[in-house]
N, C-alpha and C positions, 0 to 999 in steps of 0.2 A: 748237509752242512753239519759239521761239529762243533760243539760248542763246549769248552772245557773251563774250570772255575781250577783257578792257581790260588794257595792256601799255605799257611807255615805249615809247616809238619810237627805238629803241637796240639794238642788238644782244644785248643781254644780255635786254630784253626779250622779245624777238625769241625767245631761244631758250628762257625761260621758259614763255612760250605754246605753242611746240612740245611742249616737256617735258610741261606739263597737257594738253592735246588728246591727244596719244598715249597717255600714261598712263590719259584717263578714255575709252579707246578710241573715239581721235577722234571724242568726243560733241559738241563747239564747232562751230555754223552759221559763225560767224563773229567775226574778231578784228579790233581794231581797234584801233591803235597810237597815242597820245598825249605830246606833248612836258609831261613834267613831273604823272605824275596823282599825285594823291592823297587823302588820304581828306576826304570834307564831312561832317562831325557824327556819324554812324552808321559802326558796323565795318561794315553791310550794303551801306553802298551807294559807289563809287569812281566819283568823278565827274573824267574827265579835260580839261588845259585842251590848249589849241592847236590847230593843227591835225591834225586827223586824215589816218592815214594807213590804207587798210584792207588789211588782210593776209590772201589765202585760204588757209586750212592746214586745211581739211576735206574730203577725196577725195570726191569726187562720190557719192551712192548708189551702192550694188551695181550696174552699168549688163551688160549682157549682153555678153558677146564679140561684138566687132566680126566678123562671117563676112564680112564684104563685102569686108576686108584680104586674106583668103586668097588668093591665086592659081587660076584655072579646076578642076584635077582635083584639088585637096586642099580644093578650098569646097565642089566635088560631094560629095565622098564624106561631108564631114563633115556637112552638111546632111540627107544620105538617109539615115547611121547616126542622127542623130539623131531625126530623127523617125519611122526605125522601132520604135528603143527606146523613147521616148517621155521625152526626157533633154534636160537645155540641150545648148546646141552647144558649149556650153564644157570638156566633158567629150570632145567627139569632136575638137574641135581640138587638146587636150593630143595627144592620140593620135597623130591627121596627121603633127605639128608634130615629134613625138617620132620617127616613124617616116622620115621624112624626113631627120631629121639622122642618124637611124642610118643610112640608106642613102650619106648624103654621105661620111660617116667624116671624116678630115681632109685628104686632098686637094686638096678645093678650096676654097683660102684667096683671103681678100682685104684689101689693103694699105686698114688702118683712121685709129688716129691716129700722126701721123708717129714714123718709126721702127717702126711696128708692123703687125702684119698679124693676122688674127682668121679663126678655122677655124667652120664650121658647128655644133661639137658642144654642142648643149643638154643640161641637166637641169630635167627637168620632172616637179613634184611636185603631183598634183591628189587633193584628198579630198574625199570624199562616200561621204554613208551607206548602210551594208548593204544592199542589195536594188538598189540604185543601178542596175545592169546595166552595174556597169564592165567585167567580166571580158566579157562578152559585146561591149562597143564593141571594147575591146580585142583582141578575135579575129578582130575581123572586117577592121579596120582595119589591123592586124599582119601580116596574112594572108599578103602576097606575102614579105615577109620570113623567115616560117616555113617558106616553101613551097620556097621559090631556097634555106635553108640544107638544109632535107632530102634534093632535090636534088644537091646539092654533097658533103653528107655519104657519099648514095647512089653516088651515081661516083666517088667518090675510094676507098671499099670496095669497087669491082668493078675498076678498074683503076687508081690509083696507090697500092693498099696492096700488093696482091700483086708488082706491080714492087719494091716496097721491100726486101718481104720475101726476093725472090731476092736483089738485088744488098747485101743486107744478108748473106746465107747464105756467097751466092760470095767476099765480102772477108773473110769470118771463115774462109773454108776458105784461102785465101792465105796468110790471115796467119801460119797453122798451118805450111806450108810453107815458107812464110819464116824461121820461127823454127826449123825444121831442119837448112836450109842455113847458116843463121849459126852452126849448133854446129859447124860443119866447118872442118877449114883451106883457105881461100881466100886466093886475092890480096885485100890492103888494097881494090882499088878495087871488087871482087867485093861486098864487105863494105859499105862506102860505096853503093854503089847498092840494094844490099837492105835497108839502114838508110835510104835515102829512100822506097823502095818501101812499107816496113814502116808509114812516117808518112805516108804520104799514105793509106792503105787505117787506119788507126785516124781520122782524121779523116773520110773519106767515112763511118765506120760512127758517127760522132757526129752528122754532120749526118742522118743514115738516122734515127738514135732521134727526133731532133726533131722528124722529120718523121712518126712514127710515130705520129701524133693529126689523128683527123678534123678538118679544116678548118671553124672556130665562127665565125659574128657576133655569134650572142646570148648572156646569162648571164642568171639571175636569181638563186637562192638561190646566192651565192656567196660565201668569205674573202675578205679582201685575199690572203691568201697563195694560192686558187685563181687568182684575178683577173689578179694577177703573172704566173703561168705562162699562163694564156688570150691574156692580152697578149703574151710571149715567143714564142707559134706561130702569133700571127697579125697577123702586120705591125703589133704593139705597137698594136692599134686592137680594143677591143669595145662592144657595148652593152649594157644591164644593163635590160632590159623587164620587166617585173611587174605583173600585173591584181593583184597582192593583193601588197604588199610589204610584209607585216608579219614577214616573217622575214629579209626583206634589212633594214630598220630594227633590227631586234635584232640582226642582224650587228656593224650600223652601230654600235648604243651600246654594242657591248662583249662581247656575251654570251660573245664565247672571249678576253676580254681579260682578265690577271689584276689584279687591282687594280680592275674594272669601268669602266675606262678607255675611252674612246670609239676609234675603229678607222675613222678617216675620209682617214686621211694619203694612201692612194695615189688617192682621190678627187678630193684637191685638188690632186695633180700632171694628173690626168688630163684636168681640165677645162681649164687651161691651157696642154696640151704640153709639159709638162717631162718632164727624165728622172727615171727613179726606178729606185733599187738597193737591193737586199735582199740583206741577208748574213745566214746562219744557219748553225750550226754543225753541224748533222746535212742538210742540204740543199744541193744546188749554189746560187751565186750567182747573182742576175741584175739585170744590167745593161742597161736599156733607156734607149736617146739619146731617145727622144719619145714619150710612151702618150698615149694621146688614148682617152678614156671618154664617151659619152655614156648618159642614165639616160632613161627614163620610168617615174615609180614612181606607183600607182595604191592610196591607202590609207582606211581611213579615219579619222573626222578623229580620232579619241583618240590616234592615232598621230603623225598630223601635230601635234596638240598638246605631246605625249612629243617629239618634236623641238627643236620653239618651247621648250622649258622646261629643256631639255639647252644651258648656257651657251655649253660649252666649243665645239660645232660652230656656234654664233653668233660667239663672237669670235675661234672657228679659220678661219671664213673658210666653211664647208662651206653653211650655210644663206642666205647672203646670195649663192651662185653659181647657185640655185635661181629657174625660175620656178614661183611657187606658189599656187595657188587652193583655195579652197574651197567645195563647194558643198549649198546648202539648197536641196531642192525636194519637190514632191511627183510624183512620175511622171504623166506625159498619161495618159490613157484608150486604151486597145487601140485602134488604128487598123483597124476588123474589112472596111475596104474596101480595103486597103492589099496589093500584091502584091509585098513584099520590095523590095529594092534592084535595081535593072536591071541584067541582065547586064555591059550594054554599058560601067557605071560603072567597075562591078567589075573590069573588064578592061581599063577605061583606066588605072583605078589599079595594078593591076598593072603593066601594060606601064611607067608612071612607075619606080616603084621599081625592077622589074628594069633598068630602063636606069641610075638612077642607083647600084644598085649596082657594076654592071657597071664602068660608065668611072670611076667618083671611090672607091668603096669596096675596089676590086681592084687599083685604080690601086696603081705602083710609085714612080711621079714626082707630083709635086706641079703644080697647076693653079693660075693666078692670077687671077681675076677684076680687070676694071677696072670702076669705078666714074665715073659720069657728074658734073660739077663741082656739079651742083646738089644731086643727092644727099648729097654728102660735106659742102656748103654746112648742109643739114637736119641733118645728123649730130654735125656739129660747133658747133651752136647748142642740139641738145637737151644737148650735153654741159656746153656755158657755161652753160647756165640752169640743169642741175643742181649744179655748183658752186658758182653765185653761193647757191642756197636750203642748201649746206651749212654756210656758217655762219647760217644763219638758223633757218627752221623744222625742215632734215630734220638735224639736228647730231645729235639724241638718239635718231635713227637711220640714223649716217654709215654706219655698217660694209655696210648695205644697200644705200641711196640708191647710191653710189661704183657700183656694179655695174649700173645701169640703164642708164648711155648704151653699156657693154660688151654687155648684151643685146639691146641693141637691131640693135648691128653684126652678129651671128651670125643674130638672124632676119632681117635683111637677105640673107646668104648662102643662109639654109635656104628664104626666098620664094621669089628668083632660081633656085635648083635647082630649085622644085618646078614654075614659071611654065614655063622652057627643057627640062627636062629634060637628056638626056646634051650637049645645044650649050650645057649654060649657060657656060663658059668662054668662047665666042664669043658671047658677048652683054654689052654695059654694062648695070650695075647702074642703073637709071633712077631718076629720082626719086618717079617713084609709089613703088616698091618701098621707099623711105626711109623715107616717108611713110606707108606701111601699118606696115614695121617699128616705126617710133616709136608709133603707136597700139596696136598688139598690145604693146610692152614697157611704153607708159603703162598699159595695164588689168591686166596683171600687176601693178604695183608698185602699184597701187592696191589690189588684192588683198590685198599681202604688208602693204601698214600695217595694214588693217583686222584679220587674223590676228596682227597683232605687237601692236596696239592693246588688243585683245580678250585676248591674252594676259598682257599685262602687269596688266591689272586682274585676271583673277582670280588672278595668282600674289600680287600683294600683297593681296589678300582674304586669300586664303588664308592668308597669315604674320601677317595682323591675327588671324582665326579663332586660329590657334595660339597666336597669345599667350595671348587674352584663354583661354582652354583653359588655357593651363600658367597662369595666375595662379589661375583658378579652384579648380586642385588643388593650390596653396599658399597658402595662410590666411594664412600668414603674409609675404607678399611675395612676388616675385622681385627679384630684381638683373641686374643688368646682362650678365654672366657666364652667366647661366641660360638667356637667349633665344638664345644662339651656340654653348652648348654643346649645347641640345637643337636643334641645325643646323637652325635657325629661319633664321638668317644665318649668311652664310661669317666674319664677324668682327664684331668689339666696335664701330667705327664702323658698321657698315651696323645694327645693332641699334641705337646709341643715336639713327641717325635714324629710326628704325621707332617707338622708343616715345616720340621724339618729337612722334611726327606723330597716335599716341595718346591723348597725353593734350592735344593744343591739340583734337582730335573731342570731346575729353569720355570717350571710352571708358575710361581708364585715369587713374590719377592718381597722383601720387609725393610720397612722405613721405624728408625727409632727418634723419635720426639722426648728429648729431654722435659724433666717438667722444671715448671718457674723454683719451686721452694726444694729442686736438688732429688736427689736419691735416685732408685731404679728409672730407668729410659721408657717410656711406653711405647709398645713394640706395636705398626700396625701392618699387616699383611693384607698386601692387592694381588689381585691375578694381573698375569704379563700376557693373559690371551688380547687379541686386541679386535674380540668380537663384540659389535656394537649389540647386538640380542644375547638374553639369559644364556646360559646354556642348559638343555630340554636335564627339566628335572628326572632321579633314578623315580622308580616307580613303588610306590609309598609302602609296597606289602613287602619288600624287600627287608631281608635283617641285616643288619650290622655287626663289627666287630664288637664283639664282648657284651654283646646282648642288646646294644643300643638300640632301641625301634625307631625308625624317622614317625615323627607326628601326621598327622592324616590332613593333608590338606584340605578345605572346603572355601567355598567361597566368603563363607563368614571370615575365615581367618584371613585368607587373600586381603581381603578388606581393611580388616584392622592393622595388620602390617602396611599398607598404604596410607592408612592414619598416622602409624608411627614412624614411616617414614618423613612424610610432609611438617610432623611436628619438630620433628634431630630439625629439617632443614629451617625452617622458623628459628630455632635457635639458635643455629649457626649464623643467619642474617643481621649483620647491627639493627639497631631501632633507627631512622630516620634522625637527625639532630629536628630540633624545635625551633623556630625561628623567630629572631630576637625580637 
């Protein structure tokens, strides 16, 4: 069946149409724009005149990850994880893609749109259901990353902890001696050289404690307030990997936040290189000039939904920095003729990694890629085509849209490293490499409407559900006040267009009651269901539009609402007359 959405051919039309498609989780085949429509005889039917203009604003089917985009040793490996697990490839390419940009760190940058330059580091957020065999791509695929920081961890405990620790012992016995000789009478300049002496060995024994922490690339369950300090001892660069990140998301929404405040601030410095400074009053300060964070977070999707439904990290900027996927499948059948993944792979991808940690993620200096004219040509036409569609279809989801031709420039980076290896700085960014970018960051953002589409309808389901609920367990009306206080909606306008949108369905219907002494009409809204039971409340862990949390039911409360029910109705009863 097709289903088409008729609109003026006008910008406001335009973004009307967007608004419905998105909203009914771009359910619309196809729009088509009309100079001047209006209605012919029936509300059902809108017959437009002029000419037509046809406008596509429905993302293509679910279409599979492009693997053919990849570059040689990151198409292998994700190929052969896949089909050992028996998983789409879209799951092993998050992986890749993710592991890759941790190994680049920020290093090696490349001059984007003018004025600017764009670093490797991805966040990449892919959901699929339990049994999925994330945590298993995920090990396998993470592997040389795990293995170089164990490594690292293990030599810097056999020989530069123990170095530290003497020339930490030897400064603190000096200093002791120093502070001896200063109690004595000396000549003024005696004094002055052992007041320099004294400050250069308290300063060598500060930079000793800093350095007194194994050398990390990776985190996963971590604070911002850990994360801070991870980034302060190691070259203000980490990465945050998680086969199951359902406790790094609770981080994320707050859970050590008072107030239940979301906890995303140094995430969003970190994805664009900014500095970030933390002052606390029981802890040293830290001042870092550039932190550069990349994520791959592997969840499933009631979590990625917990997200999408969490306002503030959508119009904080945190979730539209995200590439995000979700995926439905049922797992292949046991491959039972299948001999594992080939050594040889395994150990190309390896030697990949270890090399690009090596020269770009250890790097001190900064590396500059150049980019080829043609390339930069593709780059900056995907970026005009998505401006010209932001005042059009993607307006009612700019906050996102804005960030597609940005991701597109960092998989560009993260291709190119993965294609050269440690010579990618000596190589031009070519224009294939543009051109795969642009397809991997289109099928992402094809993704991200679909999950923003899908989520937007059940959240306003769900606040229809709630009404027609709280009308049902008042007999006597609600008002206006009632659906915003029970944080149905963040305020009085986002309510009065919800029970607007109500009663033109039919579901709800509103009686006005002029008052005795004049002025505004008191408006009361009942439900037209004509079911003598509640109807079965949403389920209380559920979020709402624009951050509304529903209160937690318990029987305490049950209760006390049944109090204040029976007392409204006492009130409403006259007192008996008294007899004469």
């Amino acid at each position: 069946m097709t289903t088409r959405i008729v609109a003026n051919a006008d910008e406001l039309g335009a973004v009307k149409a967007g608004e419905i498609s998105l909203g009914t989780g771009s359910l619309a085949d196809e729009v088509d724009m009309y100079h001047g429509v209006k209605k012919n005889g029936s509300r059902d039917r809108i017959v437009g005149h002029g000419d037509g203009q046809h406008l596509a604003i429905k993302p293509p089917e679910p279409a599979p990850f492009p693997v053919e985009c990849l570059p040689g040793p990151m198409r292998e490996i994700t190929e052969a994880v896949a089909r050992q697990e028996g998983i789409p490839p879209a799951i092993a390419a998050c992986c890749a893609l993710g592991v890759v940009s941790a190994a680049v760190g920020k290093r090696l940058r490349m001059p984007s749109l003018p004025e600017k330059t764009c670093s490797g580091n991805l966040y990449i957020l892919c959901a699929a259901p339990s049994g999925s065999n994330k945590s298993e791509t995920c090990r396998v695929i993470a592997k040389p990353l795990h293995e170089f920081e164990a490594e690292r961890i293990e030599s810097w405990g056999q020989n530069d902890r123990p170095d530290l620790l003497e020339a930490e012992k030897f400064r603190a016995a000096r200093i002791k001696a120093i502070e001896k000789q200063l109690q004595k009478d000396k000549p003024a300049d005696d004094h002055s050289k052992l007041r320099n002496e004294l400050r250069d060995h308290v300063s060598a024994i500060e930079a000793i404690k800093k350095q007194l922490h194994p050398p990390r690339l990776l985190a996963e369950n971590v604070t911002s307030e850990a994360l801070g300090l991870l980034l302060e001892r190691n070259d203000q660069c980490s990465s945050v990997i998680s086969a199951d990140a359902r406790e790094v998301i609770d981080v994320l929404s707050g859970r050590y936040q008072k107030g239940g405040g979301t906890d995303e601030g140094i995430y969003l410095k970190g994805f664009s290189l900014e500095p970030y400074y933390l002052d606390r009053v029981i802890r040293a300060p830290l001042n870092l000039r550039e932190i550069c964070i990349s994520c791959l977070w592997l969840v499933q999707p009631d979590k990625l939904q917990e997200l999408v439904r969490t306002p503030s990290l959508s119009s904080g900027g945190l979730l539209p920095r995200f590439l995000v996927c979700q995926l439905e499948f049922v797992p292949a059948p046991i491959n039972r003729n299948g001999h594992g993944i080939e050594p040889g792979l395994t150990g190309r991808w390896q030697i990949l990694i270890t090399s690009l940690v090596t020269t770009y993620r250890l790097a001190r200096d900064n590396f500059k890629l150049s980019i080829s004219p043609a390339a930069r040509d593709l780059l900056y036409d995907h970026c005009d085509q998505i401006r010209r569609r932001l005042v059009l279809d993607l307006k009612p989801r700019g906050e996102y849209a804005k960030r597609w031709n940005e991701q597109a420039w960092r998989l560009c980076v993260v291709l190119h490293a993965a294609e050269h290896g440690a010579n990618a700085h000596e190589h031009e960014v070519s224009e294939q490499t543009a051109r795969n970018a642009i397809q991997i960051a289109e099928w992402f953002a094809s993704e991200q409407m679909q999950i923003l589409g899908a989520s937007r309808l059940a959240i306003e389901k769900n606040a229809r559900v709630r009404v027609l609920d709280l009308a049902a367990r008042n007999p006597e009306g609600i008002a206006l006040a009632d659906v915003y206080h029970a944080r149905i909606t963040p305020d009085a306008e986002t309510a009065r267009c919800l029970l607007n949108q109500m009663i033109n369905v039919g579901s709800l219907r509103c009686v006005e009651n002029p008052k005795p002494g004049g002025g505004w009409k008191a408006k009361r809204y009942f439900a037209t269901t004509s079911q003598s039971e509640p109807l079965i409340r949403v389920e209380q862990d559920e979020r709402v539009e624009h951050g509304a949390s529903p209160r937690p039911e318990t029987p305490k409360t049950e209760k006390k609402r049944q109090v204040e029910r029976v007392a409204r109705d006492e009130q409403r009863t006259p007192p008996p007359t008294a007899r004469q």
